[in-house]
PDB file as gemmi writes it, atoms N, CA and C in Angstrom:
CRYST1    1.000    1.000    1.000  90.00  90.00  90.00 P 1                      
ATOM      1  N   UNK A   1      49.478  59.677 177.093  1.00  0.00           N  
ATOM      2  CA  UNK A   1      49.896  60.326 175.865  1.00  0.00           C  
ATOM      3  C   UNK A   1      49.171  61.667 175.730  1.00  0.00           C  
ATOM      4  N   UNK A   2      49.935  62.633 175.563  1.00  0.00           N  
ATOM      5  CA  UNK A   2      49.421  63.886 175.171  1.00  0.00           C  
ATOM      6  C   UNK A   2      49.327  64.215 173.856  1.00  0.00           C  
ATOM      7  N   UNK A   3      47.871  64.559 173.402  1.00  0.00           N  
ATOM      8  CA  UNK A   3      48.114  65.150 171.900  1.00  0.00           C  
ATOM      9  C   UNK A   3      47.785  66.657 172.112  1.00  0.00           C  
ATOM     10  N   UNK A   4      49.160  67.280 170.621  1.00  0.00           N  
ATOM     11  CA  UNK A   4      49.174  68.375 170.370  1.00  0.00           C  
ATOM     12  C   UNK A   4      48.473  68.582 169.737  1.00  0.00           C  
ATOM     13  N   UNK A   5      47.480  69.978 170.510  1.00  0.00           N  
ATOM     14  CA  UNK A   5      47.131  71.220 168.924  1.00  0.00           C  
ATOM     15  C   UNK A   5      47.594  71.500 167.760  1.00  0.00           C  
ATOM     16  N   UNK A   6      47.092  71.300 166.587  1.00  0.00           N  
ATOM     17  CA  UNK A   6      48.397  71.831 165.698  1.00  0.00           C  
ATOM     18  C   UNK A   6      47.392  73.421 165.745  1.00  0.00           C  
ATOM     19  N   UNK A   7      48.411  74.508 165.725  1.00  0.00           N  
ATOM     20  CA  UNK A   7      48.458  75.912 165.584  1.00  0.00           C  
ATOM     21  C   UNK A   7      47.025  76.404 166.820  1.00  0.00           C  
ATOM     22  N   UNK A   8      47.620  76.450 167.584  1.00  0.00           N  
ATOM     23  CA  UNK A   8      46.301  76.407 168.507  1.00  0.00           C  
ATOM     24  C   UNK A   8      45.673  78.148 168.246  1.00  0.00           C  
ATOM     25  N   UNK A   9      45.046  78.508 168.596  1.00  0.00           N  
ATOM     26  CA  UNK A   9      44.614  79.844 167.946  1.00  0.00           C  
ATOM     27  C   UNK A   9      44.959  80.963 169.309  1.00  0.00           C  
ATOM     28  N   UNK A  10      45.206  82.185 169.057  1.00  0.00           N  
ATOM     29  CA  UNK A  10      45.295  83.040 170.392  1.00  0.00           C  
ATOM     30  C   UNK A  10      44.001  83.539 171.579  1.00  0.00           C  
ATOM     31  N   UNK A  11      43.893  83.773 172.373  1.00  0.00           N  
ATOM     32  CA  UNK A  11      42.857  83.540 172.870  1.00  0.00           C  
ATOM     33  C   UNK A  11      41.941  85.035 172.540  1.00  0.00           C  
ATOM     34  N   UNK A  12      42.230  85.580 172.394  1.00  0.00           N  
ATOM     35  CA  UNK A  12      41.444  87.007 171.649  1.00  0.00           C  
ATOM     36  C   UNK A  12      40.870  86.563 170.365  1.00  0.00           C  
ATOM     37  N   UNK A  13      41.456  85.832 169.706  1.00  0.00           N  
ATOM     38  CA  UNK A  13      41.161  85.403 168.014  1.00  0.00           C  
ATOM     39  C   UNK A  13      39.964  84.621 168.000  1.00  0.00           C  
ATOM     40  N   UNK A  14      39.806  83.726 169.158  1.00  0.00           N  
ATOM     41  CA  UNK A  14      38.775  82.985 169.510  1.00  0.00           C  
ATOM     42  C   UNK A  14      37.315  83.829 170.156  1.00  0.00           C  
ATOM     43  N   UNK A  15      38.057  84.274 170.914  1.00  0.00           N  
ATOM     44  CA  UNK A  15      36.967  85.353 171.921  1.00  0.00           C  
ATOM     45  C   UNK A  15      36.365  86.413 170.953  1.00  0.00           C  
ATOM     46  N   UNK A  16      36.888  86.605 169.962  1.00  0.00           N  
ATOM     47  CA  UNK A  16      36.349  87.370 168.686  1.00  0.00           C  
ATOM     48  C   UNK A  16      35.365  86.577 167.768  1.00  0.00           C  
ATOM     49  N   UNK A  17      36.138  85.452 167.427  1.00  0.00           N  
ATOM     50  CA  UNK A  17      35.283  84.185 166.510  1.00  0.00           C  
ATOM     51  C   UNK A  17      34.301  84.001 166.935  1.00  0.00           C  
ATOM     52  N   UNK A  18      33.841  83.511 168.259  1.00  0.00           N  
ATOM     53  CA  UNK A  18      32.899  83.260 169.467  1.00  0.00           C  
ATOM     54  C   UNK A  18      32.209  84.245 169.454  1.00  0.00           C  
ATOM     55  N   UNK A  19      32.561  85.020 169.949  1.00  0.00           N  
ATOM     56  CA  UNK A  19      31.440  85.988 170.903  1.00  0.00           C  
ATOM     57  C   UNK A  19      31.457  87.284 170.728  1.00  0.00           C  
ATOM     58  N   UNK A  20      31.663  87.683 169.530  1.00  0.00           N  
ATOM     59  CA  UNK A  20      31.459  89.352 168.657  1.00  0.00           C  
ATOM     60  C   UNK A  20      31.193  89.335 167.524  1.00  0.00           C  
ATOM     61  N   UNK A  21      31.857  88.386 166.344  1.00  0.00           N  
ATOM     62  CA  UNK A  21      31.705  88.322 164.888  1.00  0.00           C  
ATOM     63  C   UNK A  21      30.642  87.882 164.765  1.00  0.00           C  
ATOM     64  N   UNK A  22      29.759  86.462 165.617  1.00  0.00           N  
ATOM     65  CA  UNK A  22      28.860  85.618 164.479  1.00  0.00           C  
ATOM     66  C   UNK A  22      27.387  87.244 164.985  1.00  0.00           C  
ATOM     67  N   UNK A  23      28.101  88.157 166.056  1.00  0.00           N  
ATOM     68  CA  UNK A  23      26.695  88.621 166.718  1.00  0.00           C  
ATOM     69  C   UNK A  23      26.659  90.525 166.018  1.00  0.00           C  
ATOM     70  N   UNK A  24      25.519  90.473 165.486  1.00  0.00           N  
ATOM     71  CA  UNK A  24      25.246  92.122 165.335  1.00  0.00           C  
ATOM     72  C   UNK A  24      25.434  93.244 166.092  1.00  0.00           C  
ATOM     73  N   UNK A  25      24.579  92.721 167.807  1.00  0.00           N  
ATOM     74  CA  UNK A  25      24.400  93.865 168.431  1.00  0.00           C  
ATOM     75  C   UNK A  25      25.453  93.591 169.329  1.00  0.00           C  
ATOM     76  N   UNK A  26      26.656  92.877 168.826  1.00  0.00           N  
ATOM     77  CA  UNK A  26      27.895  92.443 170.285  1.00  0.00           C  
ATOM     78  C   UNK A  26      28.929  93.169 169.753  1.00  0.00           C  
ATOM     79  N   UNK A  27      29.563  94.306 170.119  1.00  0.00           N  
ATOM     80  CA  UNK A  27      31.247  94.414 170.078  1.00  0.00           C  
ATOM     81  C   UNK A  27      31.706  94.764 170.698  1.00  0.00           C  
ATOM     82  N   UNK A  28      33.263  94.649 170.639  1.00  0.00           N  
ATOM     83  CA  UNK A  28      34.276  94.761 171.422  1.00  0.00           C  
ATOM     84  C   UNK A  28      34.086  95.701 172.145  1.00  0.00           C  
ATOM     85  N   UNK A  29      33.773  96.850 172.245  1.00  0.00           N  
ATOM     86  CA  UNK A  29      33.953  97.880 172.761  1.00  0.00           C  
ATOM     87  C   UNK A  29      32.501  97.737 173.854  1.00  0.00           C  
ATOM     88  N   UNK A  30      31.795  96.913 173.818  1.00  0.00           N  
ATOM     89  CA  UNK A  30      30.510  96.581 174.539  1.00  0.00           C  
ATOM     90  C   UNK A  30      31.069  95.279 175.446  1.00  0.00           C  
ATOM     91  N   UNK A  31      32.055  94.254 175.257  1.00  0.00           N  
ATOM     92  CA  UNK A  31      32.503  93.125 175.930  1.00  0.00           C  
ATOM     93  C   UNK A  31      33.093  93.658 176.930  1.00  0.00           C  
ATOM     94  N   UNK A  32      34.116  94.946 176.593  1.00  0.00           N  
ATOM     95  CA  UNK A  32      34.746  95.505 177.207  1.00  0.00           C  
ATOM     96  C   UNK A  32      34.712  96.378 178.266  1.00  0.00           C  
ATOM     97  N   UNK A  33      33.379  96.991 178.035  1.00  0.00           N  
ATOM     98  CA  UNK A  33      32.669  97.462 178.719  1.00  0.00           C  
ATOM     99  C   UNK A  33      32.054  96.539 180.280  1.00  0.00           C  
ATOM    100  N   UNK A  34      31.714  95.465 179.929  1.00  0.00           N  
ATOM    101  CA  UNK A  34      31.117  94.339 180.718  1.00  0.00           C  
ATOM    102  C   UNK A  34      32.061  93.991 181.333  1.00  0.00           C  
ATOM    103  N   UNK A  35      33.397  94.087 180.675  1.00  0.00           N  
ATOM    104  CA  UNK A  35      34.123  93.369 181.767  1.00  0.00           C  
ATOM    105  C   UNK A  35      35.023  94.273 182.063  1.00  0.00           C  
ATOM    106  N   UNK A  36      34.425  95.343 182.139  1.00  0.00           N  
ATOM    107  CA  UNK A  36      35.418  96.258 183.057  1.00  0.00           C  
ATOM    108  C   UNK A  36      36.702  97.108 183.161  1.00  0.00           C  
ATOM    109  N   UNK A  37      36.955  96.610 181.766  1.00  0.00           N  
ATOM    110  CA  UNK A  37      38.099  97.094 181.025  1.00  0.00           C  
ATOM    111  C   UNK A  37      38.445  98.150 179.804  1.00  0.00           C  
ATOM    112  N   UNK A  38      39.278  98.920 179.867  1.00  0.00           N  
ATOM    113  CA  UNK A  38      39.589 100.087 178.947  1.00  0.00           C  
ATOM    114  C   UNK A  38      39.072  99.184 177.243  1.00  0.00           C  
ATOM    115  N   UNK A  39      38.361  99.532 176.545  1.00  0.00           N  
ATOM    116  CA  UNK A  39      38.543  99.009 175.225  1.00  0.00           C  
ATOM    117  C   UNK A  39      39.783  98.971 174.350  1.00  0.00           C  
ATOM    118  N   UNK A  40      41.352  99.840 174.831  1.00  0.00           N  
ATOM    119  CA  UNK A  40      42.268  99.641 174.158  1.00  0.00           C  
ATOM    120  C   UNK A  40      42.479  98.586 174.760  1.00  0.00           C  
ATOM    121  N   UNK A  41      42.806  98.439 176.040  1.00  0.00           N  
ATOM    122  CA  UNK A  41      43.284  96.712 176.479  1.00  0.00           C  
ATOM    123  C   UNK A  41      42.374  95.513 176.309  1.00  0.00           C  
ATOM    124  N   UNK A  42      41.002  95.178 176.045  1.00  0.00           N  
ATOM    125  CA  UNK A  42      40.329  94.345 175.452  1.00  0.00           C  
ATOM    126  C   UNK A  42      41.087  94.136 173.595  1.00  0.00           C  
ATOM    127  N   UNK A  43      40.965  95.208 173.341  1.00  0.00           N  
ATOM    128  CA  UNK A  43      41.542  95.097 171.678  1.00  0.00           C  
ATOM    129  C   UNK A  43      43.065  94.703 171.655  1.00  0.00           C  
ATOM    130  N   UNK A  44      43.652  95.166 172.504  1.00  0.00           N  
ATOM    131  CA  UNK A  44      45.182  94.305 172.252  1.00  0.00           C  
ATOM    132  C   UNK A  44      45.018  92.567 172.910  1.00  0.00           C  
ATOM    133  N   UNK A  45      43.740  92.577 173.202  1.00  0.00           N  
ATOM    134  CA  UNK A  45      43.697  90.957 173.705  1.00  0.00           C  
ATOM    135  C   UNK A  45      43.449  90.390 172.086  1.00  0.00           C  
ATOM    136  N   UNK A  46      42.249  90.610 171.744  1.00  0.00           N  
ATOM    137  CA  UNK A  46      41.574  90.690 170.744  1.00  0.00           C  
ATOM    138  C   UNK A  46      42.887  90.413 169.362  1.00  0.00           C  
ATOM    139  N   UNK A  47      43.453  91.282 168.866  1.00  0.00           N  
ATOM    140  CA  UNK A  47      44.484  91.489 168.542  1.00  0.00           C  
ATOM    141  C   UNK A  47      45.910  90.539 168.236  1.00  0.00           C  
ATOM    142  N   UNK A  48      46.077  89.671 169.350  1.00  0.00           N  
ATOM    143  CA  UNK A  48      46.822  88.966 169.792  1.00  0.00           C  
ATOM    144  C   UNK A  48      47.915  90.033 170.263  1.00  0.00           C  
ATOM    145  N   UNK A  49      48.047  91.477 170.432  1.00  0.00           N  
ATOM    146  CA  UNK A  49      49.539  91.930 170.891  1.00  0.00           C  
ATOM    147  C   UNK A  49      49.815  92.248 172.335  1.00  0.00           C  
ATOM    148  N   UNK A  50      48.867  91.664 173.248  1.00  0.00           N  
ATOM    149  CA  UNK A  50      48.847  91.356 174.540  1.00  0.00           C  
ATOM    150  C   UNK A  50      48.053  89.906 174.756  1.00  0.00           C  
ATOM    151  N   UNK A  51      48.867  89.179 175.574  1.00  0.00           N  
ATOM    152  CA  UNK A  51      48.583  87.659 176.362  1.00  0.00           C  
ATOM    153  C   UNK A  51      47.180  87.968 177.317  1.00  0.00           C  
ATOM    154  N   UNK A  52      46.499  86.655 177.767  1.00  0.00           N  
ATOM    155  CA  UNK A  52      45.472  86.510 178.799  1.00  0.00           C  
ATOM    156  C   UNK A  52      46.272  86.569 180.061  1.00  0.00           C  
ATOM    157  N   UNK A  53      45.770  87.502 180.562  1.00  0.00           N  
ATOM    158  CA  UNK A  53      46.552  87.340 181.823  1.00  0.00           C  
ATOM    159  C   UNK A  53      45.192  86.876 183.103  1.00  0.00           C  
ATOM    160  N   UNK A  54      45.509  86.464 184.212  1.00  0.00           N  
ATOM    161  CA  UNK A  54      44.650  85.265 185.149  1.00  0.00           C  
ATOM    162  C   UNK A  54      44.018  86.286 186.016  1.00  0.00           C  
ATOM    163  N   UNK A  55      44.186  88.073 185.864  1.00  0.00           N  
ATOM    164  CA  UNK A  55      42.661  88.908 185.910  1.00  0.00           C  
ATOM    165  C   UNK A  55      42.026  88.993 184.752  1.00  0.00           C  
ATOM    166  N   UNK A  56      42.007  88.908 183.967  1.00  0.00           N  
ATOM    167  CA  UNK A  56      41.527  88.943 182.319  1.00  0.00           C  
ATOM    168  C   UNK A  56      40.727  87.482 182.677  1.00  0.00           C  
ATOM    169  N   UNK A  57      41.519  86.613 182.914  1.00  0.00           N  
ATOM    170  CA  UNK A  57      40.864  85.201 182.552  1.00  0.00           C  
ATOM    171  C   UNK A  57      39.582  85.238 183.769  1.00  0.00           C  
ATOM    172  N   UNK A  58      39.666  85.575 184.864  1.00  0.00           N  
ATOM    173  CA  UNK A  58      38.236  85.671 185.970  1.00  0.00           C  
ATOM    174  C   UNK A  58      37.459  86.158 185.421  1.00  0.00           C  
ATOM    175  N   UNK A  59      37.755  88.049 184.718  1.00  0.00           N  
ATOM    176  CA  UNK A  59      36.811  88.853 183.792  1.00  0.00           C  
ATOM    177  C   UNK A  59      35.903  87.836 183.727  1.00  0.00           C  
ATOM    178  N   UNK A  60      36.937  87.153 182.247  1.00  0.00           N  
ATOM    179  CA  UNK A  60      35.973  86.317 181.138  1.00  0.00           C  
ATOM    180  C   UNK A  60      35.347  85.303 181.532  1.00  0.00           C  
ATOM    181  N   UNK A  61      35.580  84.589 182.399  1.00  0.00           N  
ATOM    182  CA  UNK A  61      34.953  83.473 183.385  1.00  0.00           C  
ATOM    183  C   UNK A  61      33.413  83.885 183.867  1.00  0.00           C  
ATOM    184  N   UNK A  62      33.644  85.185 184.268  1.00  0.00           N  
ATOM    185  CA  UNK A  62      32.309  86.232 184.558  1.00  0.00           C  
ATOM    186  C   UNK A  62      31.643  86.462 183.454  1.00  0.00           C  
ATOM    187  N   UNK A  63      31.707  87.209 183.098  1.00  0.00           N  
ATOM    188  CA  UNK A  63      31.001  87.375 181.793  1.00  0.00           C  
ATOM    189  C   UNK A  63      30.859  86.718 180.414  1.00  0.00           C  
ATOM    190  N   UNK A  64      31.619  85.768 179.583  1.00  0.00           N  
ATOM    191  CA  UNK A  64      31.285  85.470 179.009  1.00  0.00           C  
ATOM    192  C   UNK A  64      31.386  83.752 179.444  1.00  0.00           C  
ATOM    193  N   UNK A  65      31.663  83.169 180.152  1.00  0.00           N  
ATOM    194  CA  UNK A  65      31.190  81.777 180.464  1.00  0.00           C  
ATOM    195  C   UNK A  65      32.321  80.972 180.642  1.00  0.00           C  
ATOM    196  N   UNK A  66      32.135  79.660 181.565  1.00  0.00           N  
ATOM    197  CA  UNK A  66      33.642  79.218 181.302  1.00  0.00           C  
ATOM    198  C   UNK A  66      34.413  79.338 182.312  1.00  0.00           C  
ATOM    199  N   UNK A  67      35.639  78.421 183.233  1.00  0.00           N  
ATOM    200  CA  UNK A  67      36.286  79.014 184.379  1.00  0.00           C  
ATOM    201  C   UNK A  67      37.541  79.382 183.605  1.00  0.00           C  
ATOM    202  N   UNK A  68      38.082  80.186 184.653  1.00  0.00           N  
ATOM    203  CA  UNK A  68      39.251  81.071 184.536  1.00  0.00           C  
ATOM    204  C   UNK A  68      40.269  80.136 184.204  1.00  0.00           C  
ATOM    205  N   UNK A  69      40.164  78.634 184.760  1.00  0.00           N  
ATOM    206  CA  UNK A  69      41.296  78.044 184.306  1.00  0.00           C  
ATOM    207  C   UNK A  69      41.582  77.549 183.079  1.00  0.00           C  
ATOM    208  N   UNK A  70      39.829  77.395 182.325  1.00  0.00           N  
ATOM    209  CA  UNK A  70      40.024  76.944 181.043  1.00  0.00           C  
ATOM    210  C   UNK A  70      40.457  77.837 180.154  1.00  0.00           C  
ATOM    211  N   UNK A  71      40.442  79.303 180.409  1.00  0.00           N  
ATOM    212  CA  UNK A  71      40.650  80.273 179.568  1.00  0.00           C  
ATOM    213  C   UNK A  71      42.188  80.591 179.883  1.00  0.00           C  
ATOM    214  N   UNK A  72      43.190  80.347 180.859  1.00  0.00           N  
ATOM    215  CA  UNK A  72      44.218  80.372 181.079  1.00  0.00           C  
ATOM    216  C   UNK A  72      45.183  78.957 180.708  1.00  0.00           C  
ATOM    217  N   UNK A  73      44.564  77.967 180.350  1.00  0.00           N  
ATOM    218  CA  UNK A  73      44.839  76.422 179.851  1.00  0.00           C  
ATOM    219  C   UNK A  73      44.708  77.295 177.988  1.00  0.00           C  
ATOM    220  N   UNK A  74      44.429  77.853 177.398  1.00  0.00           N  
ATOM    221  CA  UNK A  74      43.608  78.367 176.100  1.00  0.00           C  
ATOM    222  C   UNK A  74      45.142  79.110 175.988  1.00  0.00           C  
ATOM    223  N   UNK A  75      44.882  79.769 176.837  1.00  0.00           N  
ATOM    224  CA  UNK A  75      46.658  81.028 176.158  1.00  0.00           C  
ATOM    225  C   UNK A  75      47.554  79.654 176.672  1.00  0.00           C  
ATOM    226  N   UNK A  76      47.857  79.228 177.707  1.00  0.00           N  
ATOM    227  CA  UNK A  76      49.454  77.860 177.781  1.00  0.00           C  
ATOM    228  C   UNK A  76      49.170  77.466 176.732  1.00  0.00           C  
ATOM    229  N   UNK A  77      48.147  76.441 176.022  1.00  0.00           N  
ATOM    230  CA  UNK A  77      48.551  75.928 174.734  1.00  0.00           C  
ATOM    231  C   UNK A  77      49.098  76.737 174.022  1.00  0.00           C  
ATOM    232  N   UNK A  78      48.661  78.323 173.594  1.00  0.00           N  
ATOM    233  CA  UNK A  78      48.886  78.813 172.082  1.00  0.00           C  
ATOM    234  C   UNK A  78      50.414  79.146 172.755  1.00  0.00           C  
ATOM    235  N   UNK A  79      50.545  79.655 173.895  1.00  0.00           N  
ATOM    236  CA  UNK A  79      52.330  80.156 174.244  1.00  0.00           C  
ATOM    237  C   UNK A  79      53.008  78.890 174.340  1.00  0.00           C  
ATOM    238  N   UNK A  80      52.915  77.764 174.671  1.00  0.00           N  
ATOM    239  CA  UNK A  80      53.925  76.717 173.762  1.00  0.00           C  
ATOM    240  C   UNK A  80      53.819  76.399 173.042  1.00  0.00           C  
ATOM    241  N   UNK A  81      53.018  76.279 172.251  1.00  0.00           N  
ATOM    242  CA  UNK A  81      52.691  76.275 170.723  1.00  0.00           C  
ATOM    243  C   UNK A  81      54.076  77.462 170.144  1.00  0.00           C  
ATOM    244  N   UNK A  82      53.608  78.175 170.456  1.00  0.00           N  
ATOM    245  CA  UNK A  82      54.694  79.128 169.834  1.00  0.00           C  
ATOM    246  C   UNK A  82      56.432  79.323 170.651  1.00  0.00           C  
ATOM    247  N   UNK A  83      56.354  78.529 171.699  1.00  0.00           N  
ATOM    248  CA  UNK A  83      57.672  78.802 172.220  1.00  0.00           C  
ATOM    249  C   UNK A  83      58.604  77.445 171.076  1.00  0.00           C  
ATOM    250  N   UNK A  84      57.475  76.288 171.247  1.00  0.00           N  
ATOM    251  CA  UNK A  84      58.326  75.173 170.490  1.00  0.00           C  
ATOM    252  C   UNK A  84      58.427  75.351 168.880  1.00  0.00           C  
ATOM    253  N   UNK A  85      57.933  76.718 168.631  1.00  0.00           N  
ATOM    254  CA  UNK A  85      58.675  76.769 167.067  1.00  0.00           C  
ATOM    255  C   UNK A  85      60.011  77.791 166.990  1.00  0.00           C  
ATOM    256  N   UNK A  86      59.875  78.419 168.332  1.00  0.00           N  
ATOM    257  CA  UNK A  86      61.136  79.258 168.655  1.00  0.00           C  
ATOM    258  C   UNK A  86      62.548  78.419 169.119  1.00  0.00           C  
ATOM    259  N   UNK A  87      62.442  77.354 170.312  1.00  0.00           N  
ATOM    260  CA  UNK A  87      63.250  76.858 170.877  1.00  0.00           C  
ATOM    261  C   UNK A  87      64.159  75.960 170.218  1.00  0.00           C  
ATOM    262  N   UNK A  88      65.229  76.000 170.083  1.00  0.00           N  
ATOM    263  CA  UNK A  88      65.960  74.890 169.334  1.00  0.00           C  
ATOM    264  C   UNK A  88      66.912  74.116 170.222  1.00  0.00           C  
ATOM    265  N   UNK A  89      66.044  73.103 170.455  1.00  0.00           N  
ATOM    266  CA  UNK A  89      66.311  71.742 171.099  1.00  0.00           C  
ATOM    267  C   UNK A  89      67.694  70.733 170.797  1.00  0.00           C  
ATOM    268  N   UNK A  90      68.196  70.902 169.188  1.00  0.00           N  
ATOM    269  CA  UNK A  90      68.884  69.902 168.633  1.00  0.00           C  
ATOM    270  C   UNK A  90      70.062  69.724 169.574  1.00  0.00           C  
ATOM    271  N   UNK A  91      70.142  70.601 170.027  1.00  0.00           N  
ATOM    272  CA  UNK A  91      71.819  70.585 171.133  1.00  0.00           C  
ATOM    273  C   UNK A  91      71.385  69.901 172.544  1.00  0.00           C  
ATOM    274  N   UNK A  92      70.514  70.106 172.662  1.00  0.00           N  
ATOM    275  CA  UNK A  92      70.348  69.450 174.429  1.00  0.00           C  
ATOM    276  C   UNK A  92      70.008  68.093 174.420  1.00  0.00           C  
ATOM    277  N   UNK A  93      69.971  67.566 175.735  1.00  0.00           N  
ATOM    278  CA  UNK A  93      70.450  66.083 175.522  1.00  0.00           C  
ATOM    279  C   UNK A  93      69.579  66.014 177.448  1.00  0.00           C  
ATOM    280  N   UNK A  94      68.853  65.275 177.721  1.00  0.00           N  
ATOM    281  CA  UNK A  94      68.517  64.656 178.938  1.00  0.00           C  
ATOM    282  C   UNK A  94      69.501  64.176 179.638  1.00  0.00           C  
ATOM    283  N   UNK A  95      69.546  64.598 180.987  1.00  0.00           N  
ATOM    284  CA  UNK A  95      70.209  64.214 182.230  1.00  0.00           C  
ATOM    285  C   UNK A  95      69.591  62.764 182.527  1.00  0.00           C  
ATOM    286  N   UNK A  96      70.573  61.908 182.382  1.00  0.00           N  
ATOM    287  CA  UNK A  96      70.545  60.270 183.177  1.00  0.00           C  
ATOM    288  C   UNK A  96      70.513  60.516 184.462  1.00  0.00           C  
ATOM    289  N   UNK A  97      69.837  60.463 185.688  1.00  0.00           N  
ATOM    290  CA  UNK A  97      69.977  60.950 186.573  1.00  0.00           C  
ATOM    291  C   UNK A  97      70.566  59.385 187.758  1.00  0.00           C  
ATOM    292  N   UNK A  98      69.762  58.395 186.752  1.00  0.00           N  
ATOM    293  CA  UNK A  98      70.423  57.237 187.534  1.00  0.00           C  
ATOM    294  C   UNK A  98      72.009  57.127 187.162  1.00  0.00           C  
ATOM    295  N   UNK A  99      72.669  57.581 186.605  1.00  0.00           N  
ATOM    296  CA  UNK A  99      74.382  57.792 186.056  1.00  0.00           C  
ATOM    297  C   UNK A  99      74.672  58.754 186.742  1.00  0.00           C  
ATOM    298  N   UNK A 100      74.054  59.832 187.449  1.00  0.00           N  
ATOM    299  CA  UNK A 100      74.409  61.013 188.295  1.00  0.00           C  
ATOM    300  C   UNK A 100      75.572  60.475 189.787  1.00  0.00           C  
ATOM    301  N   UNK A 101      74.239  59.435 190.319  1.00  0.00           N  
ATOM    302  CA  UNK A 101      74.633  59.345 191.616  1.00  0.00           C  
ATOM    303  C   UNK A 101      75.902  58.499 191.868  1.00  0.00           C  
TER     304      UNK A 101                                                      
END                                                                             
């Protein structure tokens, strides 16, 4: 049995919550720095108006802790999270596949 997240959070929203807000001498523009990246593209992570993508997720694996897969498992939840409030299912119907043959 799989349980769902309810509203799982975006992975910038977290990476903000975590590891810039609770800290004084930490920001974005200093994470960003560390990991190598333009501070506009850290902030559209940040942001939510760009996805983790699986060079982003090594970055963060590097520098702030954590493997790349858990931080790429972090964005799949929140992107089906949000595909299954988009998708409308009511019409489709499962293939019997033993009735196929």
């Amino acid at each position: 049995m799989t349980i769902r997240q309810y509203n799982p959070p975006h992975v910038g929203g977290l990476i903000y919550r975590t590891y810039i807000e609770p800290f004084d001498n930490i920001s974005a523009n200093s994470v960003a720095k560390s990991l190598g990246v333009a501070c506009s593209t850290f902030n559209r992570l940040l942001n939510g108006i760009s996805n983790l993508s699986p060079e982003m997720a090594i970055r963060l694996s590097t520098v702030l802790g954590g493997s790349a897969e858990s931080w790429m498992r972090l964005q799949e939840t929140y992107d089906l999270w949000e595909a299954r409030k988009k998708v409308d299912t009511k019409k489709l119907s499962r293939i019997d596949f033993d009735q196929v043959a």
